[in-house]
N, CA, C and O of each residue as an XYZ file, in Angstrom:
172
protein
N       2.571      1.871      3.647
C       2.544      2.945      4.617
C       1.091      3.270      4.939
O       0.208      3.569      4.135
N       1.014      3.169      6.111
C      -0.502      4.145      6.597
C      -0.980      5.128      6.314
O      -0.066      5.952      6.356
N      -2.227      5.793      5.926
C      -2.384      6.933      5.951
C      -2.939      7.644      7.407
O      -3.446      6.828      8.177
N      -2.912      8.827      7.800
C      -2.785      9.321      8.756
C      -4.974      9.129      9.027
O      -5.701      9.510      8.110
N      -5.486      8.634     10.109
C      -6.488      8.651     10.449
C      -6.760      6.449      9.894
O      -7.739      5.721     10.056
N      -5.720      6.233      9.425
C      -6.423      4.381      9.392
C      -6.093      3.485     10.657
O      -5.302      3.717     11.571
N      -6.698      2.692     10.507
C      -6.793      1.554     11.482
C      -5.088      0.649     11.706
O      -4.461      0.038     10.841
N      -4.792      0.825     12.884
C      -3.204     -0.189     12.885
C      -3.699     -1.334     12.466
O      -4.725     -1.780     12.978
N      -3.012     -2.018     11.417
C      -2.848     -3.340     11.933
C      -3.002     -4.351     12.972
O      -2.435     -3.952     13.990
N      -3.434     -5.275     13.101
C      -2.960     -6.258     14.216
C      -1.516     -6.792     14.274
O      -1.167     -7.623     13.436
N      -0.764     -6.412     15.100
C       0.883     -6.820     15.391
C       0.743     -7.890     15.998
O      -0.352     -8.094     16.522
N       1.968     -9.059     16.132
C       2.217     -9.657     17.413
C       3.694     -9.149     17.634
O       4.585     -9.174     16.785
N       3.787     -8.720     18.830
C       5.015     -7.953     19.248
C       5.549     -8.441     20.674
O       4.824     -8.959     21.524
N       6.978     -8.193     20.824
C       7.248     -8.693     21.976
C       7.626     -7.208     22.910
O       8.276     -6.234     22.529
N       6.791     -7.509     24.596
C       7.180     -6.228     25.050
C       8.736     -6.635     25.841
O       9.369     -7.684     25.727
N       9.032     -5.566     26.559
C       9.996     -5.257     27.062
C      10.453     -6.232     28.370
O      11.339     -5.742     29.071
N       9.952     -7.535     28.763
C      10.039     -8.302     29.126
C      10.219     -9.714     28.317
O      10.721    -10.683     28.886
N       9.838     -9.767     27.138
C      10.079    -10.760     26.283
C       8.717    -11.053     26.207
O       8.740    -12.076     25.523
N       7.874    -10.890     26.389
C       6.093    -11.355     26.567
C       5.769    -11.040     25.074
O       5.918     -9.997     24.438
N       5.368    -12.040     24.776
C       4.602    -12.231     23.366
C       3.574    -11.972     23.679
O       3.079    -12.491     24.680
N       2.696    -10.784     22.669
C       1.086    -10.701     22.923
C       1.065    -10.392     21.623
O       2.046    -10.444     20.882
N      -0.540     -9.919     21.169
C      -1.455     -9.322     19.865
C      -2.077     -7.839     20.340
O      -2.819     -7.755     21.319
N      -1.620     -6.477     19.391
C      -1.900     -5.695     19.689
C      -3.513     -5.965     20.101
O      -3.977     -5.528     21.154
N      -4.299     -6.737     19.137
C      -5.954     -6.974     19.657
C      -5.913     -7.060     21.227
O      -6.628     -6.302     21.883
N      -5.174     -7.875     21.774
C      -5.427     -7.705     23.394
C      -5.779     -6.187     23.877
O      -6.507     -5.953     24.842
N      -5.115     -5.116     23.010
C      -4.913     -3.622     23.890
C      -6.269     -2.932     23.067
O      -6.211     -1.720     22.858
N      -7.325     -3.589     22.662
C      -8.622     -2.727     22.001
C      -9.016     -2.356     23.042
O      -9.043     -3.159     23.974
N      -9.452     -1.016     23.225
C     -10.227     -0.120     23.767
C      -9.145      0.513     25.573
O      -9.533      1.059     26.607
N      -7.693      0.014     25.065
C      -7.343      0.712     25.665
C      -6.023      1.890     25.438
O      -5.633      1.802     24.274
N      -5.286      2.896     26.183
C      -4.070      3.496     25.549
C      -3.339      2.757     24.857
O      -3.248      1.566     25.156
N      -2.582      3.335     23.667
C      -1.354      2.723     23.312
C      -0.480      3.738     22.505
O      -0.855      4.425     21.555
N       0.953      3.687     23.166
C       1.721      3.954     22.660
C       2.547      3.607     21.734
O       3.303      2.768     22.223
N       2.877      3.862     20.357
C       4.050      3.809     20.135
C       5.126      3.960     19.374
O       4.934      4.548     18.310
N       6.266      3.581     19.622
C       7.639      4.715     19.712
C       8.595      3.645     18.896
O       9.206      2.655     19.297
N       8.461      4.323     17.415
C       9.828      3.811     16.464
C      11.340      4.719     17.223
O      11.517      5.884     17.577
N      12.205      3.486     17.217
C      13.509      3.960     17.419
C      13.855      4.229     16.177
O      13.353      3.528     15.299
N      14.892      5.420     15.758
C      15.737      5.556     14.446
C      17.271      4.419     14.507
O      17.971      4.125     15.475
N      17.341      4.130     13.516
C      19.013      3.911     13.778
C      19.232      4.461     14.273
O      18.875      5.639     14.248
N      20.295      3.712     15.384
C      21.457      4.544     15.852
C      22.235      5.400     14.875
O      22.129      5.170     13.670
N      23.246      6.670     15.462
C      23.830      7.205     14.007
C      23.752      8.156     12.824
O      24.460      8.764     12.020
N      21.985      7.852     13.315
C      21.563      8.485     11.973
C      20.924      9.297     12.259
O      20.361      9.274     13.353
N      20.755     10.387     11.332
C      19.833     11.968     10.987
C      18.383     11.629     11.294
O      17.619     10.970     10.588
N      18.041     12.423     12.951
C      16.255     12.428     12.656
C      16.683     12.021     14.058
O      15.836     11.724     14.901
């Protein structure tokens, strides 16, 4: 787990088109982002 103020990781993630990238592509610009919970579940 992270502590609050460290550095992300480098991910490779797929966006919402299927596009494979490396969070490194997005240095020095916004980024969002947004864990889904289970469906179902509390939270």
């Amino acid at each position: 787990m992270l502590t609050e103020g460290a550095k992300m990781p480098e991910l490779d993630v797929v966006d919402d088109e299927g596009r494979k990238f490396n969070t490194r592509e997005l240095l020095g610009k916004p980024l969002v982002l947004w864990f889904y919970p289970k469906d179902d579940t509390p939270g």
